[in-house]
C-alpha positions, 0 to 999 in steps of 0.5 A, spaced: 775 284 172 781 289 169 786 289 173 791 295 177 798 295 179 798 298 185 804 303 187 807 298 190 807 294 185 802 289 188 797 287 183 790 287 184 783 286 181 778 293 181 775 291 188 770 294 193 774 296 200 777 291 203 771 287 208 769 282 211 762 278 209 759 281 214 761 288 211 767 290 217 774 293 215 779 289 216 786 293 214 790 293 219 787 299 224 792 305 223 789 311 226 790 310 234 796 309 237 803 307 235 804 302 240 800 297 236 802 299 230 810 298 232 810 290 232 809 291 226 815 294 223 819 291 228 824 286 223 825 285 216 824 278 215 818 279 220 810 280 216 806 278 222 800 275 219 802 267 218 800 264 211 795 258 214 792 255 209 787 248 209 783 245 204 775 243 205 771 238 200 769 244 195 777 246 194 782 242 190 789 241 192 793 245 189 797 244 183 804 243 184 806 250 179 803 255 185 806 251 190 813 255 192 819 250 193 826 251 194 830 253 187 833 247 184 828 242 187 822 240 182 815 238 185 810 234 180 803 233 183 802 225 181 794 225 183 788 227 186 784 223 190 775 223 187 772 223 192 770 215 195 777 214 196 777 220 202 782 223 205 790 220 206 793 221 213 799 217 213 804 212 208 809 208 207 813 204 202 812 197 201 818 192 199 816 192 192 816 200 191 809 201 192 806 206 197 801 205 202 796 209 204 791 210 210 784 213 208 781 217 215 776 213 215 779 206 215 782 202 210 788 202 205 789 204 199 796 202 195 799 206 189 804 205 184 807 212 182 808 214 175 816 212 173 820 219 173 821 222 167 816 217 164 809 222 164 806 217 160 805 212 165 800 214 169 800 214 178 795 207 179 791 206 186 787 201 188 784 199 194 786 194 198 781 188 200 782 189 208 777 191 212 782 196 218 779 203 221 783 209 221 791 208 221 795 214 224 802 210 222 804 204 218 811 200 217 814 195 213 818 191 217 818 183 219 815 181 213 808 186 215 805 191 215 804 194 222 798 199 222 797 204 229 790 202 229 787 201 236 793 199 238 799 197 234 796 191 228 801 187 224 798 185 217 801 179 213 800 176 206 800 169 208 798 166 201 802 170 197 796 173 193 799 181 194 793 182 198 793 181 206 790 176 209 792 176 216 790 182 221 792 180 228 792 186 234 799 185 237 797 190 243 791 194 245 792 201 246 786 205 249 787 213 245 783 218 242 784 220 234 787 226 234 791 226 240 792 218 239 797 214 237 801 215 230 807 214 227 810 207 228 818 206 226 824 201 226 830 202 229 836 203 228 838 196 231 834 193 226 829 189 232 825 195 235 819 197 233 818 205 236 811 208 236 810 216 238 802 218 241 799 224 243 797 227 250 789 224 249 793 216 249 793 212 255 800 208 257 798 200 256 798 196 261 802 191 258 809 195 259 815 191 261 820 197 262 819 204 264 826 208 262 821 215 263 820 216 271 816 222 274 817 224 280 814 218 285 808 220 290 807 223 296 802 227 301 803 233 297 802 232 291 800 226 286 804 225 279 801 228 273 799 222 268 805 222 262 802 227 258 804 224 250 810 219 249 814 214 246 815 207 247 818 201 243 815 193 241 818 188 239 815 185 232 812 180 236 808 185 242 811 181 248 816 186 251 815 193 251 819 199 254 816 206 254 821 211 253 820 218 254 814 222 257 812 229 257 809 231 249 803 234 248 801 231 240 807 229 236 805 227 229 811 222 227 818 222 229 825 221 224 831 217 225 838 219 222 844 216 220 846 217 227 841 213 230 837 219 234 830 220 233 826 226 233 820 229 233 816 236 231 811 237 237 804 241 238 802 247 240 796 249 244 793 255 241 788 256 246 794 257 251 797 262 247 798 268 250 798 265 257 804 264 260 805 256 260 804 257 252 809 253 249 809 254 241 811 248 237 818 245 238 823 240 235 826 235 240 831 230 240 827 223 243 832 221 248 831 215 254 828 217 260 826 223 258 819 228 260 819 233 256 814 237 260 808 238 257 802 239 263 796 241 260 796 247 265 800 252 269 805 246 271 808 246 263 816 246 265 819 251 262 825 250 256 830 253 262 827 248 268 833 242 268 828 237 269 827 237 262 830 237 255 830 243 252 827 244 244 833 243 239 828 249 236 821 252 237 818 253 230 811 257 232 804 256 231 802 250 226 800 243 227 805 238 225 805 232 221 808 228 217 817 227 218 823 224 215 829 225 214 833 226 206 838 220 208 836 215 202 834 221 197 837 223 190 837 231 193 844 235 195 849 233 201 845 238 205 838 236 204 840 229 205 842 230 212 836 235 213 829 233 217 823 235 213 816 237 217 810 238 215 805 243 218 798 242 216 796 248 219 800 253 214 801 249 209 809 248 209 814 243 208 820 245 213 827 243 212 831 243 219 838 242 219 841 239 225 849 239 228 851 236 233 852 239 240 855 236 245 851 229 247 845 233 243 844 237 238 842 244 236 837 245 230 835 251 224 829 251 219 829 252 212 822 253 209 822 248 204 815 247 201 809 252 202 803 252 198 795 255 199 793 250 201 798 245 202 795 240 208 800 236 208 799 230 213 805 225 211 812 224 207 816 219 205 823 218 201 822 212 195 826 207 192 828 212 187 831 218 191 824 223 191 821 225 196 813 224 196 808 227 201 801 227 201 795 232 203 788 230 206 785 230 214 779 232 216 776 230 210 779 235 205 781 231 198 787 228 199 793 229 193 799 225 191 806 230 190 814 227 188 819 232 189 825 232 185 833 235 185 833 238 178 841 240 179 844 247 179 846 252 185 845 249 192 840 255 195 843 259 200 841 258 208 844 262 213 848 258 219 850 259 225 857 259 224 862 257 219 867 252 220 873 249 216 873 242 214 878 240 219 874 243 225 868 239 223 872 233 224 873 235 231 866 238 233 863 231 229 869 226 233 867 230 240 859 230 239 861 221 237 864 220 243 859 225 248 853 221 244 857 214 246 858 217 253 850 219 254 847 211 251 852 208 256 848 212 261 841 210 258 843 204 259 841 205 266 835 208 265 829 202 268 833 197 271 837 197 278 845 196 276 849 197 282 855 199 278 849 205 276 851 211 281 857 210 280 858 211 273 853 216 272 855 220 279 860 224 275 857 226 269 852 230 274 857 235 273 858 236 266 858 242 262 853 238 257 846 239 260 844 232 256 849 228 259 848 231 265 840 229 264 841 223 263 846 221 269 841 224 273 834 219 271 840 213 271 841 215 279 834 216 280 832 209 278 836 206 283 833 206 291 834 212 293 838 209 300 844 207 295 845 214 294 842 218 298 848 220 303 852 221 297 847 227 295 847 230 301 855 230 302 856 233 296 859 239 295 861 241 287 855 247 286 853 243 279 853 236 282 849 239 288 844 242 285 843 235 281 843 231 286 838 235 291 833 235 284 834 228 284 832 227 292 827 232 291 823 228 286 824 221 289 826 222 296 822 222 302 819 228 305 823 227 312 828 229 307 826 236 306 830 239 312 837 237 309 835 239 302 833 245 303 840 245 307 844 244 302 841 249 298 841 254 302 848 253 303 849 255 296 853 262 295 848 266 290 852 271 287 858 264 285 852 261 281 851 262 274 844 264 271 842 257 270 845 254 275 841 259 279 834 257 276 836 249 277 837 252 285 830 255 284 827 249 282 829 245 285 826 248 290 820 248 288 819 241 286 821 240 294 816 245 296 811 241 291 812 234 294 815 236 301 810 241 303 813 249 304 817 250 310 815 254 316 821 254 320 827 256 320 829 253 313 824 257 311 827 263 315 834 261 311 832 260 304 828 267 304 835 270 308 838 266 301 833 270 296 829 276 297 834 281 296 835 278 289 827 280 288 827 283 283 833 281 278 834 284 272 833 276 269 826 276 268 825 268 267 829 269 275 824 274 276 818 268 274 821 263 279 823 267 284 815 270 285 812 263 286 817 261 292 817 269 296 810 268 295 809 261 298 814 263 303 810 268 305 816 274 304 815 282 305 812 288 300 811 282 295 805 288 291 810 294 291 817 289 288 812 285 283 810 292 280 816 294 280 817 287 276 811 288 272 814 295 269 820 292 266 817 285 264 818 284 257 811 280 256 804 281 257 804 273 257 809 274 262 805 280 266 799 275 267 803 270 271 805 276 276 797 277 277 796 269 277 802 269 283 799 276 287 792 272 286 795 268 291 796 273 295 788 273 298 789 281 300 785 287 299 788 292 294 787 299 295 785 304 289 791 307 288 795 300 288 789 298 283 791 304 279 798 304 277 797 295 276 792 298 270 797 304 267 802 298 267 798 292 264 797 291 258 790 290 258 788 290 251 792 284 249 790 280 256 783 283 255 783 280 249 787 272 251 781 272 254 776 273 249 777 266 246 772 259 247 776 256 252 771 256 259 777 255 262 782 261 260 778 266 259 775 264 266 782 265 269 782 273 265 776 275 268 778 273 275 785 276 275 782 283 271 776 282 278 781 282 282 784 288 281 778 292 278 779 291 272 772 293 268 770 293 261 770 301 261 777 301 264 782 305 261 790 306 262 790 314 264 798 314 260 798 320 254 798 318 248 804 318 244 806 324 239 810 324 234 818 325 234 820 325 228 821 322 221 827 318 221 831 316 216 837 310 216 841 316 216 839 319 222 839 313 226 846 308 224 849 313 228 847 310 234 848 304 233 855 302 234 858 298 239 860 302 244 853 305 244 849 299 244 853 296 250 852 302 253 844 302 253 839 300 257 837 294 257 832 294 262 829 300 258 829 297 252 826 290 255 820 296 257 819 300 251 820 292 246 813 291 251 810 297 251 810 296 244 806 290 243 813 286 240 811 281 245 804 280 241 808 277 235 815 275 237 818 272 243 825 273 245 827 268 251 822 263 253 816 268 253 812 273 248 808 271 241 810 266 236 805 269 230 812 273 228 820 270 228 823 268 234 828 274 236 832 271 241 840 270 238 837 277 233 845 278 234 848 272 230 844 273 224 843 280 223 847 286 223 844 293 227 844 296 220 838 291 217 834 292 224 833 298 223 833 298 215 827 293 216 824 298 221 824 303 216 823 301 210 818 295 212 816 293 204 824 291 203 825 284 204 818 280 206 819 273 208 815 267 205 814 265 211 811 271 214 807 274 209 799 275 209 793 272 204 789 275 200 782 272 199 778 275 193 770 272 193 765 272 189 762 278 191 767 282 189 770 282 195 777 283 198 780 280 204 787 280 207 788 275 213 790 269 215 786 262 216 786 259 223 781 254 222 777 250 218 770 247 218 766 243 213 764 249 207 767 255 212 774 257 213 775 263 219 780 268 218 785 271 223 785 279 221 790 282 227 795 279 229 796 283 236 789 280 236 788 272 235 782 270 236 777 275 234 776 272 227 770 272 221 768 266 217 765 266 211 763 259 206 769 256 203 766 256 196 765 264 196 772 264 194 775 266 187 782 267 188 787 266 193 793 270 192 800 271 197 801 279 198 808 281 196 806 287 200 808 288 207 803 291 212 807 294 216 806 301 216 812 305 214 814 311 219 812 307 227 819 309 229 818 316 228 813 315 235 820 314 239 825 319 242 833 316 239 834 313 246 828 308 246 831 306 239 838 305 242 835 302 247 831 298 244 836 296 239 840 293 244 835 290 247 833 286 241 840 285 240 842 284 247 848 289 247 851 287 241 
């Protein structure tokens, strides 16, 4: 077939329109409202439909020259799996240079990589004469291999025949595959093994050690099962500690020269759109931490103080395989990065970590990405090469070497520049914070009586991770040692602490004089995190003591309805559950009022889901103003999805207040202003302007717009596009509005769309979000994720990635100056 460059300067093949298989349009839909459309133009560096890229038996890997890598880094594909060696889901190294790789379906496979600069010694591969089912993890350590099988197995060689011998089971662990058990590690102390397992695995009985605590049990409520974590075994299998709780499906972990680990976390894509949504994250794995992953509506957030907040939140994807660059040959930079794999997307991240306080924060870096590039597992070898594996789901697997070639380190934004001098200092603060937390951790499973009196200060620092860590040291000792010091306590922070810890652990007889202490506290003195702590705090007694009724209940509403509704919308979140619990007044009328300005429809739904606990009868004409307000397109559509369970939630929410399939918003359509030019619109962006706009308006039209479908600003709204929150420090006013008007100028690699030819002379754009045997499915509308099309994968020609964005030119020309002025200021946060 010719080919035609279009004027966009995009090639293309002569083809049919752009259909589906089953013969549907799948351009983005541009011919009704702007609202839709104006999440698409929303950022520069935004296209909005995501690269996933997967493999199936009928595709091979793909060669190292279509993947894109970073400039000065070079990628060789060492080998590609025939098919009776399966599928490669996980490595190591063994002492002598060799990998060893696990095959899905059980057994090992070692390899002997072909020399670099040598090409003409080929990469050689043999199966290992062991008979070992599927292994998620393996360790060279203590004169073994260790597999994650069923448990943790430790193979030897005891004869010396370079074949293992030996396979003893050092401790059983009962867990499904996926959400099993995974990566197993070697601590930095050299004599702990450390092993990682997703939300399907149970904790062994044989635990000799929990640094992790749940809240303890009581009529009111029952602990929640510790969803995925992390313990530590030593080499012999008698003695175990479990760390951290609270993870939903963490693949792997990665330690680094500081001797912290790390991990990059899952998300639920069935949750997406759904207020307890939590995208992918990266966290920091610290002692006795729960990171808050419930399975439901329980999901702490990121802001709860009862755990740790994400270093980073990434997006949709399915992490895997992780290390560090610390032994590798790349630059200083690199070397100290975190690479992750995400199978989904096909991607390869490098995040790039600096410490803060006793923790640290994170940015990314897309290192490698490819279509398709199902990575599963990375490593750095003896000779300072990265080398990462393809496979999983019976998908043929690859062997690929990444290389440091020389030349000009890339570019990548930081948060702030530092000079020398000042890295020194911030590095010697960070020490020492670090020093001062693992001596809190200390306390973490035992009872020391020297525990409360060294941890009690740290309960008011202004570093939240020593203050995390200084509370679950205090809640491991017996709650009548510092019972009377929490409720003689005074200090705002200590207190809110300190009334945490007691309503985790402490009797229900103590609920009066929690909710005392609390709602003693001056509202107006306390900052927004400080106010969300009390809010919580709150909550966690309601959930364990019971609600109050009496008087106590009379003072906490006398402390918090009038701040209902507040322009914090994570305080408007909090706020809702406790006014309705506590039975407060003209809750409908306030709620409305909240719903307006939300800035989410994942955060409108869990309004309804709070005003469905209200058990009343609405009137038509309360009904009616709900449906001009919701955004009931895209919760229609967060209920279109396989999950019983969701979109069983939608249909109750929708019922409740009417809502049928033929109902409609009795809004006008929005009309055309004008079409802007850069020109017409930098004036409006000064500072002065900026600061004085309105935020609250600019929350609503981000809303109305559809923003929140693909963006999240905060701790709500879509992941599919970049995370907005902190736009400020990266990009000046002028470059958000140049990518609004000229959406084609700059359109990321990570953000841009595929484009499948087929053999039928077809053409379709979108993005893969699943993969069966022989069939891919493809999500075509970001605003909607989960109407979708499949077509056999072998009906594929060619994948190609878009230089061309799909974001429509002109979306700003549906608004009046002053919803752009407010909506720039919102999106920059009053500059």
């Amino acid at each position: 077939m010719a080919k035609t460059v279009a004027a966009s300067g995009e090639t293309h093949r002569d083809r049919e329109t752009l259909t589906t298989t089953v013969d549907t349009p799948v351009r983005f839909n541009v011919q009704t409202s702007w609202l839709p459309l104006f999440v698409a133009g929303l950022v520069t560096f935004c296209n909005l439909f995501l690269a996933y890229s997967a493999e199936s038996p009928t595709r091979l890997p793909v060669d190292a020259s279509d993947l894109d890598v970073l400039p000065g880094f070079h990628v060789q594909r060492l080998y590609l799996t025939p098919l009776e060696q399966g599928s490669w889901v996980s490595m190591a190294f063994d002492p002598e240079g060799r990998l060893t790789v696990s095959q899905e379906r059980g057994g090992l496979y070692r390899i002997t990589p072909s020399p670099q600069g040598n090409p003409t010694i080929p990469t050689q591969v043999e199966k290992l004469d062991v008979k070992l089912d599927p292994a998620h993890g393996l360790l060279y350590a203590f004169d073994s291999l260790y597999a994650v099988s069923h448990g943790i197995q430790r193979l030897q060689d005891t004869n010396g025949d370079d074949q293992f011998d030996s396979v003893r089971q050092l401790m059983e662990i009962d867990g499904a595959k996926e959400h099993g058990q995974h990566a197993i590690l070697l601590g930095p102390e050299q004599k702990w093994l450390y092993l990682i397992a997703g939300n399907q695995t149970y904790l062994p009985d044989s635990l000799t050690m929990k640094r992790a605590l749940s809240t303890a049990p009581s009529k009111h409520h029952s602990p929640p099962r510790p969803q995925g974590w992390v313990m530590r075994v030593n080499p012999e299998g008698q003695h175990s500690e479990l760390l951290c709780i609270g993870l939903r499906n963490a693949y792997d972990m990665a330690l680094n020269e500081a001797g912290e680990f790390f991990t990059f976390d899952s998300d639920n894509e069935g949750y997406m759109n759904l207020p307890w949504y939590r995208p992918t994250n990266v966290y920091h794995l610290v002692s006795g931490a729960d990171f808050g992953w419930r399975q439901g509506p329980d999901t702490l957030q990121a802001y709860h103080p009862d755990n740790p907040p994400p270093l980073l939140e990434v997006g949709p994807g399915s992490p895997t395989g992780m290390v560090f660059g610390t032994n590798s040959e790349f630059p200083a930079r690199y070397q100290q990065a975190m690479f992750a794999g995400d199978w989904s997307y096909g991607r390869i991240y490098a995040i790039h970590l600096q410490p803060a306080g006793a923790s640290f924060r994170a940015q990314q870096e897309l290192f490698i990405s490819g279509r398709p590039l199902a990575v599963t597992d990375l490593c750095i070898g003896p000779d300072g090469a990265m080398y990462f594996i393809t496979g999983g789901r019976g998908t043929q697997s690859a062997l690929y070497r990444v290389s440091w070639n020389g030349g000009k380190i890339p570019d990548f934004h930081k948060e702030s520049e530092t000079t020398p001098t000042e890295r020194k200092v911030n590095a010697a603060a960070a020490f020492q914070a670090r020093t001062k937390r693992r001596q809190l951790e200390e306390f973490h499973g035992r009872k020391d009586p020297e525990a409360v009196e060294t941890a009690w200060p740290h309960l008011l620092s202004e570093d939240r991770a020593l203050r995390y860590a200084a509370r679950v040291a205090i809640e491991h000792q017996d709650v009548d040692q510092w019972e009377t010091l929490a409720l003689s306590e005074t200090r705002p922070q200590a207190l809110l602490e300190a009334m945490i810890a007691l309503a985790r652990q402490g009797g229900p007889q103590l609920r009066s004089q929690i909710v005392k202490k609390l709602s003693h506290l001056d509202w107006d003195e306390l900052e927004t995190s400080q106010r969300l702590a009390l809010l919580r705090a709150y909550e966690i007694t309601f959930q364990r003591m019971g609600t109050p009724q009496d008087h106590s209940a009379s003072a906490i509403s006398a402390q918090l309805d009038s701040h209902y509704p507040h322009r914090n919308s994570d305080i408007n979140r909090e706020l809702v559950k406790l006014l309705i619990s506590l039975n407060s007044s003209n809750l409908v009328e306030r709620t409305i009022t909240v719903l307006k300005q939300t800035p989410s429809a994942m955060r409108q739904i869990h309004f309804l889901h709070q005003l469905d606990r209200l058990e009343i009868q609405w009137q038509e004409d309360v009904k009616q103003r709900l449906i001009n307000i919701l955004d009931l397109e895209v919760i229609r559509d967060t209920g279109q999805r396989k999950y019983t369970d969701v979109s069983e939630l939608i249909d109750s929410l929708l019922q409740t207040i009417g809502v049928s399939e033929s109902t409609e918003p009795t809004l006008p359509a929005r009309q055309l202003v004008q079409e802007w030019s850069l020109e017409d619109l930098l004036p409006l962006v000064t500072p002065e302007q900026l600061q004085a706009a309105d935020l609250q308006h600019g929350q609503t039209v981000f809303r109305q717009a559809q923003c929140h479908s693909c963006h999240r600003i905060g701790s709500t709204g879509g992941v599919l596009g970049p995370n907005l929150t902190g736009l400020a420090g990266r990009f000046q006013p002028r470059d958000v509005l140049e990518s609004m008007i000229d959406p084609d100028k700059v359109v990321s690699d990570q953000y841009r769309t595929t484009v499948f030819f087929l053999t039928n002379g077809k053409q379709v754009t979108g993005q893969i979000v699943n993969l069966e045997p022989g069939e891919i499915q493809i999500r075509l509308d970001p605003l909607r994720p989960f109407p979708r099309v499949s077509f056999p994968e072998n009906e594929i020609e060619d994948i190609q990635l878009s230089k061309v964005s799909l974001m429509p030119k002109g979306l700003l020309n549906y608004l009046e100056k002053d919803e752009i002025l407010d909506l720039m200021s919102y999106l920059l946060q009053g500059r």
